[in-house]
C-alpha positions in Angstrom: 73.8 92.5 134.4 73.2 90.8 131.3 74.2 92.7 128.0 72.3 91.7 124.9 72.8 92.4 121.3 70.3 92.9 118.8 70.0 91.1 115.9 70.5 93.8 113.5 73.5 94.7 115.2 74.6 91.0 115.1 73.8 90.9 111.5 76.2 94.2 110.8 78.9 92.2 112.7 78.6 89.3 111.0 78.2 90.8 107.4 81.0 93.1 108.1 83.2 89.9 109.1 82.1 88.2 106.2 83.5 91.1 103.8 87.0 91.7 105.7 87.2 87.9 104.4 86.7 88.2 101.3 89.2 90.9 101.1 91.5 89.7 103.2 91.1 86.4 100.5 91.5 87.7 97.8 94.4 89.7 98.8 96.2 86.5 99.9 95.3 84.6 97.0 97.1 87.8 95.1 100.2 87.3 96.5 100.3 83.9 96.7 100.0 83.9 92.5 102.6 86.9 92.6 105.2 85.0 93.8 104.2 81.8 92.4 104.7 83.8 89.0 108.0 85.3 90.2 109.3 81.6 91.0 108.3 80.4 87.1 109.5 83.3 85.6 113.1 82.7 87.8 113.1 79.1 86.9 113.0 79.0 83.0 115.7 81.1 83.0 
């Protein structure tokens, strides 16, 4: 038995991938300039 999937559903999959990206991105890229900050702000000192 062969299961296909529609491309309407594919495109939902793929557009909903593509946003948990971006999130997930941009919530990395966040952080990552968080504690680069924190590391400046500990060395002048």
């Amino acid at each position: 038995m062969t299961t296909y999937i529609f491309f309407d559903e594919a495109l939902r999959m793929l557009t909903n991938a593509y946003l948990l990206s971006v999130v997930l991105l941009m919530a990395a890229s966040g952080i990552g300039l968080a504690v680069i900050e924190t590391i400046e702000k500990t060395g002048e000192r």
